[in-house]
PDB file with one MODEL, atoms N, CA, C and O in Angstrom:
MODEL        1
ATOM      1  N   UNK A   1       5.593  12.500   0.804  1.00  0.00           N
ATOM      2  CA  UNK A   1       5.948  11.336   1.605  1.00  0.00           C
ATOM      3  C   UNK A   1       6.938  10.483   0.829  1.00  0.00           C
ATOM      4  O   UNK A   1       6.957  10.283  -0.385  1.00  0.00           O
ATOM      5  N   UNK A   2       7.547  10.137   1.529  1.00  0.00           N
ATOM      6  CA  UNK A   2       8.918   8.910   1.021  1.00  0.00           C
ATOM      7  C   UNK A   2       8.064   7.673   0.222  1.00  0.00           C
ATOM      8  O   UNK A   2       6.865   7.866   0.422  1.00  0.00           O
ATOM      9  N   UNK A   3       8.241   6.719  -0.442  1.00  0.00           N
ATOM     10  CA  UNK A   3       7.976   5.441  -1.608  1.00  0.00           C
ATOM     11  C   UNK A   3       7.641   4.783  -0.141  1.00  0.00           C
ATOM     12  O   UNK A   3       6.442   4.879   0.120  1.00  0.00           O
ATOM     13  N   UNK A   4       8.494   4.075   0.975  1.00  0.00           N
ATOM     14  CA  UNK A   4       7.914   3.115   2.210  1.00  0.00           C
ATOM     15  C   UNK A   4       6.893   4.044   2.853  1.00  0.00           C
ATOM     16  O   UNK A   4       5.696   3.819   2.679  1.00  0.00           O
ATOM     17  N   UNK A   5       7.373   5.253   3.713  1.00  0.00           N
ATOM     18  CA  UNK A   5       6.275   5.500   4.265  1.00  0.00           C
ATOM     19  C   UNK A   5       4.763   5.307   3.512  1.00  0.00           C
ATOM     20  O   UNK A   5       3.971   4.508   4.011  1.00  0.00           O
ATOM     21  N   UNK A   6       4.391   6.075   2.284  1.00  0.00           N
ATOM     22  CA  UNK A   6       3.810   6.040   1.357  1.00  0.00           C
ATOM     23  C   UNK A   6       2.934   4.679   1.432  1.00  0.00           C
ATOM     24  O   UNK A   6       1.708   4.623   1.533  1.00  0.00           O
ATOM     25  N   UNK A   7       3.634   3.842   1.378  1.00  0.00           N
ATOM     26  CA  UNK A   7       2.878   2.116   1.223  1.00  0.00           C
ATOM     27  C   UNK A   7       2.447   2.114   2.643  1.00  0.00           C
ATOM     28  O   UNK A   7       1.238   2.070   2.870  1.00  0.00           O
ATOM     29  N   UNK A   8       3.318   2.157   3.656  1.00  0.00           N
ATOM     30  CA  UNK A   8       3.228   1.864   4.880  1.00  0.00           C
ATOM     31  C   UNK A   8       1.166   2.582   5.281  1.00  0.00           C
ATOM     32  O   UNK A   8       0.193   1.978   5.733  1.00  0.00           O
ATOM     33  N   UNK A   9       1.309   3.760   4.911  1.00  0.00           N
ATOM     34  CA  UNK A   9       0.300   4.736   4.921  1.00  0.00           C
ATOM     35  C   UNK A   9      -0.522   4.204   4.011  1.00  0.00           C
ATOM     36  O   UNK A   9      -1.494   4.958   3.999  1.00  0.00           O
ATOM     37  N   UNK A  10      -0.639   3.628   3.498  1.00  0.00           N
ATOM     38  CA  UNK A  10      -1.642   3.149   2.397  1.00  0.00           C
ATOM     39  C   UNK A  10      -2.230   1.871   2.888  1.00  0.00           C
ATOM     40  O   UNK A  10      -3.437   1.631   2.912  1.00  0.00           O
ATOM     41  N   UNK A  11      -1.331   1.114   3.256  1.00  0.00           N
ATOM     42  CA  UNK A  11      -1.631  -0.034   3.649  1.00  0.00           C
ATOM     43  C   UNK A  11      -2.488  -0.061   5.120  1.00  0.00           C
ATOM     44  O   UNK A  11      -3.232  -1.003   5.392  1.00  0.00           O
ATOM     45  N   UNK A  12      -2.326   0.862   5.846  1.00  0.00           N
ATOM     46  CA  UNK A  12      -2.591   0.993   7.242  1.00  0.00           C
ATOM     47  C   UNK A  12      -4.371   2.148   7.100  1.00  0.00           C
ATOM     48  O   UNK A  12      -5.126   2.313   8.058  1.00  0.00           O
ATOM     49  N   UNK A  13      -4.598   2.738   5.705  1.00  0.00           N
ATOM     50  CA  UNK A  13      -5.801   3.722   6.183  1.00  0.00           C
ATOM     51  C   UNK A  13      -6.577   3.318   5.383  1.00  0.00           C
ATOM     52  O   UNK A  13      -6.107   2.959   4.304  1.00  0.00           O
ATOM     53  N   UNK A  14      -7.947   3.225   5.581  1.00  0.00           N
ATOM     54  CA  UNK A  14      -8.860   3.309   4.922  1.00  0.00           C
ATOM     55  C   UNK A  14      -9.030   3.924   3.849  1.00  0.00           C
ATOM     56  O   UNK A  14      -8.418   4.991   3.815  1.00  0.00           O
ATOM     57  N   UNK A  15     -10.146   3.462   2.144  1.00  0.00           N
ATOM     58  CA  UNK A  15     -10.123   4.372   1.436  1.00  0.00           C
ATOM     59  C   UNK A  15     -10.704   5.201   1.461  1.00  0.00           C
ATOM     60  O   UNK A  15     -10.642   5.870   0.429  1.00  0.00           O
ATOM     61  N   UNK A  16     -11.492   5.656   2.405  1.00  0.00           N
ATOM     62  CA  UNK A  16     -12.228   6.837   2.848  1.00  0.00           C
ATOM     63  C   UNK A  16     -11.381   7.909   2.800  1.00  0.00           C
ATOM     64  O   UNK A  16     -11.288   8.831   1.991  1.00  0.00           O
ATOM     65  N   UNK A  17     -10.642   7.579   4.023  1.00  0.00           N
ATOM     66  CA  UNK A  17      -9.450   8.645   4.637  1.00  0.00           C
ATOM     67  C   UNK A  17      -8.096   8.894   3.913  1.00  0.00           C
ATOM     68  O   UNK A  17      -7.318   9.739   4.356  1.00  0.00           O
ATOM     69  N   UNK A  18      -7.769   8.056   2.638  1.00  0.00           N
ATOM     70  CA  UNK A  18      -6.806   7.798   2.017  1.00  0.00           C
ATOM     71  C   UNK A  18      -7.504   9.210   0.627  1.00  0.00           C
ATOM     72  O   UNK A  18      -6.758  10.089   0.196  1.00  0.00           O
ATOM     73  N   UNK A  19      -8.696   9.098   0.278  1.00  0.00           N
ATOM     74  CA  UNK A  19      -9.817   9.980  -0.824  1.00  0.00           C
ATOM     75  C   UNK A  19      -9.396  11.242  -0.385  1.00  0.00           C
ATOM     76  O   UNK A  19      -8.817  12.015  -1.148  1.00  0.00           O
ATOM     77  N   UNK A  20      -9.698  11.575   1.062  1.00  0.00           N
ATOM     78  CA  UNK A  20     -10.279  12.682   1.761  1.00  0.00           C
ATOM     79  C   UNK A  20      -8.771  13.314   1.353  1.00  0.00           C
ATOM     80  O   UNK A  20      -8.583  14.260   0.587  1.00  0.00           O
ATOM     81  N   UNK A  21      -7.740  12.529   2.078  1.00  0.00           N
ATOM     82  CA  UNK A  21      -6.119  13.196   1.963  1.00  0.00           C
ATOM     83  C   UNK A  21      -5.306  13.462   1.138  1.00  0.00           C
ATOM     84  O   UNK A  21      -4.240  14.077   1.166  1.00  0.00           O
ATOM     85  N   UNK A  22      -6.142  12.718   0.016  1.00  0.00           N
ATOM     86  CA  UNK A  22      -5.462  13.273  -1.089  1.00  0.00           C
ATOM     87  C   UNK A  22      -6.153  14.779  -1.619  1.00  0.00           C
ATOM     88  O   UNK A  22      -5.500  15.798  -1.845  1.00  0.00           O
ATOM     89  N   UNK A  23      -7.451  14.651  -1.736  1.00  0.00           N
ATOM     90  CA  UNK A  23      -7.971  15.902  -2.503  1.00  0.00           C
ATOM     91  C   UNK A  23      -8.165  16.528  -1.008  1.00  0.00           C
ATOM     92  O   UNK A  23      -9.309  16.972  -0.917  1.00  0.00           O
ATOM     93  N   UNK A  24      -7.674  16.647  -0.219  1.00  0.00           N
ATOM     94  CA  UNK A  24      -7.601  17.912   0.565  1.00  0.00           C
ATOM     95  C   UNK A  24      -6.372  18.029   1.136  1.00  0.00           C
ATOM     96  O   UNK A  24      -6.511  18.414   2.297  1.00  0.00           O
ATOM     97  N   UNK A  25      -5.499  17.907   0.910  1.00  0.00           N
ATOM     98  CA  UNK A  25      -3.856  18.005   1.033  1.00  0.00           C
ATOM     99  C   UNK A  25      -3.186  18.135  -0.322  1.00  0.00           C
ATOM    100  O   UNK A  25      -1.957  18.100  -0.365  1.00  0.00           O
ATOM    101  N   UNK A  26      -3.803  18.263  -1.284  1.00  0.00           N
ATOM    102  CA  UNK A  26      -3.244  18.540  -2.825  1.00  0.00           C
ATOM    103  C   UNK A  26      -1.950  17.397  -3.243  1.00  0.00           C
ATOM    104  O   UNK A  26      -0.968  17.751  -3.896  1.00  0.00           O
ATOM    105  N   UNK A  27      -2.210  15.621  -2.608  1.00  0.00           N
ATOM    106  CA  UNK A  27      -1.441  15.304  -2.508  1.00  0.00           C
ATOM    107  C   UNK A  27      -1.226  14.737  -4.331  1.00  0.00           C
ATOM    108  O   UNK A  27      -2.188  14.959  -5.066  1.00  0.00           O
ATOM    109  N   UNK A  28      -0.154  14.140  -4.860  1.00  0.00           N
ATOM    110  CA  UNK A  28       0.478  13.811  -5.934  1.00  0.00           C
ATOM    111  C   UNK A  28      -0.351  12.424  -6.367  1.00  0.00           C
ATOM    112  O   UNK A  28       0.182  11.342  -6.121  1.00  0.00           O
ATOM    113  N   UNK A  29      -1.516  12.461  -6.944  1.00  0.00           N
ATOM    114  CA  UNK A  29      -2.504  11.157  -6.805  1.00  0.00           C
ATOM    115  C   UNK A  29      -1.380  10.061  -7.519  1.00  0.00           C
ATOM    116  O   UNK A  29      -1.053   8.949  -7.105  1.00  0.00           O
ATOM    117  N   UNK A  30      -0.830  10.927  -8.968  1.00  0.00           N
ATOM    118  CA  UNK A  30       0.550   9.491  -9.618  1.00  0.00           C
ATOM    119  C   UNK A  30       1.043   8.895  -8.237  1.00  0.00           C
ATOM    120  O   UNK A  30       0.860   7.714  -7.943  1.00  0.00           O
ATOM    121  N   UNK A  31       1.695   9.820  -7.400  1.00  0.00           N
ATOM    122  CA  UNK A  31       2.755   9.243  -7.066  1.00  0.00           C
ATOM    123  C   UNK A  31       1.725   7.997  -5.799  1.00  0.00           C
ATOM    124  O   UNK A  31       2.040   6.807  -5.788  1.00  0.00           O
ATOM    125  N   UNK A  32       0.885   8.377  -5.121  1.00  0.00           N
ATOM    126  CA  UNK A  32      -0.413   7.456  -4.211  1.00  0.00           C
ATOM    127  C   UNK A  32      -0.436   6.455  -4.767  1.00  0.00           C
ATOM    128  O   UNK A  32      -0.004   5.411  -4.279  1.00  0.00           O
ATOM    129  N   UNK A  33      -1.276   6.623  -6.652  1.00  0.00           N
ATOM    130  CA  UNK A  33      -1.651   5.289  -6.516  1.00  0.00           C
ATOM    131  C   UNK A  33      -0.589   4.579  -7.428  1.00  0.00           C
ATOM    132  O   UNK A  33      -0.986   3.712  -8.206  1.00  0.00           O
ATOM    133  N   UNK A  34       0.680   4.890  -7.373  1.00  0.00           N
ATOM    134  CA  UNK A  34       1.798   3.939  -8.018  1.00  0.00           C
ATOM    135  C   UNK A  34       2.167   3.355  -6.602  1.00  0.00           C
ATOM    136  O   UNK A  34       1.955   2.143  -6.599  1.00  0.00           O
ATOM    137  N   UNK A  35       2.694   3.862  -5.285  1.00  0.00           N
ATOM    138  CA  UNK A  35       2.868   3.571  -4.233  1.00  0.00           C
ATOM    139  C   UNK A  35       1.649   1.940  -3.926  1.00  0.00           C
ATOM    140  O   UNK A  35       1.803   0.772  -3.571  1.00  0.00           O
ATOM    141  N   UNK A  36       0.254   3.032  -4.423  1.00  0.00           N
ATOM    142  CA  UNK A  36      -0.232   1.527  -3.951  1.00  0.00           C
ATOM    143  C   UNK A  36      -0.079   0.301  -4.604  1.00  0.00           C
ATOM    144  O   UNK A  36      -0.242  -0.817  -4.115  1.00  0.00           O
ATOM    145  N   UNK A  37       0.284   0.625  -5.881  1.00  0.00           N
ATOM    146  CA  UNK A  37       0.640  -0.427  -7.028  1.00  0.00           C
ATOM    147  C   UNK A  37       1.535  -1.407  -6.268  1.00  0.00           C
ATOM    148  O   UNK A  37       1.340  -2.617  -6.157  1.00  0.00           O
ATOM    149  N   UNK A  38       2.587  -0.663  -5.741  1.00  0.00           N
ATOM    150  CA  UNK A  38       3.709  -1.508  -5.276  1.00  0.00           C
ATOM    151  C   UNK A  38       3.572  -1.883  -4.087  1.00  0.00           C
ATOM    152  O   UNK A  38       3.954  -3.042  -3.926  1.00  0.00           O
ATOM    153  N   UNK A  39       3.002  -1.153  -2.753  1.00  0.00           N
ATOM    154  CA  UNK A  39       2.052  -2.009  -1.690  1.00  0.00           C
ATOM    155  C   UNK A  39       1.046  -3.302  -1.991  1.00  0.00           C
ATOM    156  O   UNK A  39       0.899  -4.166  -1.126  1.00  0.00           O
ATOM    157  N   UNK A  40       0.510  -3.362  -3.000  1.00  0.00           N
ATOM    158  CA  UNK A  40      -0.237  -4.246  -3.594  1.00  0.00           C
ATOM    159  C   UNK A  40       1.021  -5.684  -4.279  1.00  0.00           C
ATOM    160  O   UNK A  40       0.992  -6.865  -3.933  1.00  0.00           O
ATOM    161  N   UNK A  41       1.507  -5.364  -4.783  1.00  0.00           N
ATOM    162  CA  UNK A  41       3.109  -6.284  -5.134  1.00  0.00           C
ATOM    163  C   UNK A  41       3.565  -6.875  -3.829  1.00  0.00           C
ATOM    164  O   UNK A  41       3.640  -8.039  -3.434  1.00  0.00           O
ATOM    165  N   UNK A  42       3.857  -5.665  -3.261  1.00  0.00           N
ATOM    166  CA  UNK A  42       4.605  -6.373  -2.231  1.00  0.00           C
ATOM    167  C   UNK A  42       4.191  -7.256  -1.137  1.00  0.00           C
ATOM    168  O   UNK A  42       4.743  -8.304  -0.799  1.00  0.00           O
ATOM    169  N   UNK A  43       2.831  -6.538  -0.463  1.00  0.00           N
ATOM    170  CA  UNK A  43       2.227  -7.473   0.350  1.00  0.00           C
ATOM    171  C   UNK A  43       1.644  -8.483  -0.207  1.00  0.00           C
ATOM    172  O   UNK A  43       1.017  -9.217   0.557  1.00  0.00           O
ATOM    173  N   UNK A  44       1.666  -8.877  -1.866  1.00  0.00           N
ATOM    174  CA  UNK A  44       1.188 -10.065  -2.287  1.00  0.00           C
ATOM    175  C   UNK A  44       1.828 -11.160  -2.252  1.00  0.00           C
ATOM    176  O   UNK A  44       1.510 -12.344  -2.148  1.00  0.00           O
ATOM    177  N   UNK A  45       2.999 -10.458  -2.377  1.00  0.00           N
ATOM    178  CA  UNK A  45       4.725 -11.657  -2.599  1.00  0.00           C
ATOM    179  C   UNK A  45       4.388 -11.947  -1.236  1.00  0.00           C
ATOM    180  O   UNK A  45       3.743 -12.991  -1.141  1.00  0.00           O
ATOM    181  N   UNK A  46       4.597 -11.407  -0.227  1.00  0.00           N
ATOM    182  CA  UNK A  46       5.010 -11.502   1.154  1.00  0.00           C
ATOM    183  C   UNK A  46       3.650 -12.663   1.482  1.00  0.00           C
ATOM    184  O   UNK A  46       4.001 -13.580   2.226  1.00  0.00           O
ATOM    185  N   UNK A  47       2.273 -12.716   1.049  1.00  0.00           N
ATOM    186  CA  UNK A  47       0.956 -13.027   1.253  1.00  0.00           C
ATOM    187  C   UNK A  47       1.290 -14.667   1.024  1.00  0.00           C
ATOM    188  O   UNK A  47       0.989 -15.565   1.810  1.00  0.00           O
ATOM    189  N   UNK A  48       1.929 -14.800  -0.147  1.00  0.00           N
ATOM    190  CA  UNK A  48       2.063 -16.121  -1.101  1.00  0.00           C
ATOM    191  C   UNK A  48       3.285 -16.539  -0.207  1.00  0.00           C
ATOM    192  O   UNK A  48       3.289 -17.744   0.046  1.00  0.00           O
ATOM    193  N   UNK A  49       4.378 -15.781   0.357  1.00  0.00           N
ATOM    194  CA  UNK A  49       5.358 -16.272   0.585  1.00  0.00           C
ATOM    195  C   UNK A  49       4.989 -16.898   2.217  1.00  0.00           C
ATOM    196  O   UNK A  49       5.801 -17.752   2.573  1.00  0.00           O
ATOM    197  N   UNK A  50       4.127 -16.652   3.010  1.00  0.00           N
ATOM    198  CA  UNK A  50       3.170 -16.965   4.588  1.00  0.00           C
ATOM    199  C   UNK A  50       2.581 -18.307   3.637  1.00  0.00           C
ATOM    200  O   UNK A  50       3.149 -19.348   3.965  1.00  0.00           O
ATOM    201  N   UNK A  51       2.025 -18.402   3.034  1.00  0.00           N
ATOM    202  CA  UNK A  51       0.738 -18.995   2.274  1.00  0.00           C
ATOM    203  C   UNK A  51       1.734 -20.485   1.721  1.00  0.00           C
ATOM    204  O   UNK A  51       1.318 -21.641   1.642  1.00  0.00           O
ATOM    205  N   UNK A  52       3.009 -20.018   1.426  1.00  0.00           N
ATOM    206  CA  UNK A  52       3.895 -21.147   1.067  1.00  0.00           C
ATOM    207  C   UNK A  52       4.319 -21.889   2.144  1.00  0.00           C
ATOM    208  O   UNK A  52       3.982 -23.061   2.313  1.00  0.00           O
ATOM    209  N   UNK A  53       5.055 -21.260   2.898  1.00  0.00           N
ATOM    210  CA  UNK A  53       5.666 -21.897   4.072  1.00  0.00           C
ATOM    211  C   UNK A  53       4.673 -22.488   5.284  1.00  0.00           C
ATOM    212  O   UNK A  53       5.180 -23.369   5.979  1.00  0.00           O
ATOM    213  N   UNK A  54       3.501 -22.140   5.554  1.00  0.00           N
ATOM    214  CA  UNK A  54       2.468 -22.820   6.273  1.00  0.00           C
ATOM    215  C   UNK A  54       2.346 -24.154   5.244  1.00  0.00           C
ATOM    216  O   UNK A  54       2.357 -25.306   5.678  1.00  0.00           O
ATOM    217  N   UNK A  55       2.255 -23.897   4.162  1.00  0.00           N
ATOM    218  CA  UNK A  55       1.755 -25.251   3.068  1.00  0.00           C
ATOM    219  C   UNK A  55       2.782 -26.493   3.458  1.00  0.00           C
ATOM    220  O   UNK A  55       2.325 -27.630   3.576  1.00  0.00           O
ATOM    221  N   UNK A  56       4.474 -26.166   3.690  1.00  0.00           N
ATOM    222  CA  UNK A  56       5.436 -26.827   3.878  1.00  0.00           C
ATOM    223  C   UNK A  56       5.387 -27.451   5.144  1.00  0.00           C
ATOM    224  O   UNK A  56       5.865 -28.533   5.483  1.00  0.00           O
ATOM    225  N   UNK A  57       4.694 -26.555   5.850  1.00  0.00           N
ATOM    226  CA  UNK A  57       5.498 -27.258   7.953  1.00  0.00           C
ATOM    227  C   UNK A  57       4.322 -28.377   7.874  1.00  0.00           C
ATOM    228  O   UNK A  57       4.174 -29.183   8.793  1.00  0.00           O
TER     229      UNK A  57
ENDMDL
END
């Protein structure tokens, strides 16, 4: 999977179903949980950046 889809997919499934797909699709666990590293970054910036601008209006 592509670095966005990747997050996109991470961000959207459960860790149940996220467990299951990796060890039964032989998927690249580095490359998963760096993806989530940066899903985790990004929707945090984005989290703080909602969290700022409500604080302002």
């Amino acid at each position: 999977m592509k670095r966005l889809k990747t997050i996109k997919y991470i961000s959207e499934t459960s860790i149940e179903d996220l467990v299951s797909d990796v060890l039964e699709n032989n998927r690249d666990v580095n490359h998963v949980i760096q993806a989530a590293l940066e899903a985790r970054k990004e929707f945090g910036l984005k989290v703080q950046e909602f969290i700022d601008k409500l604080a302002g209006s």
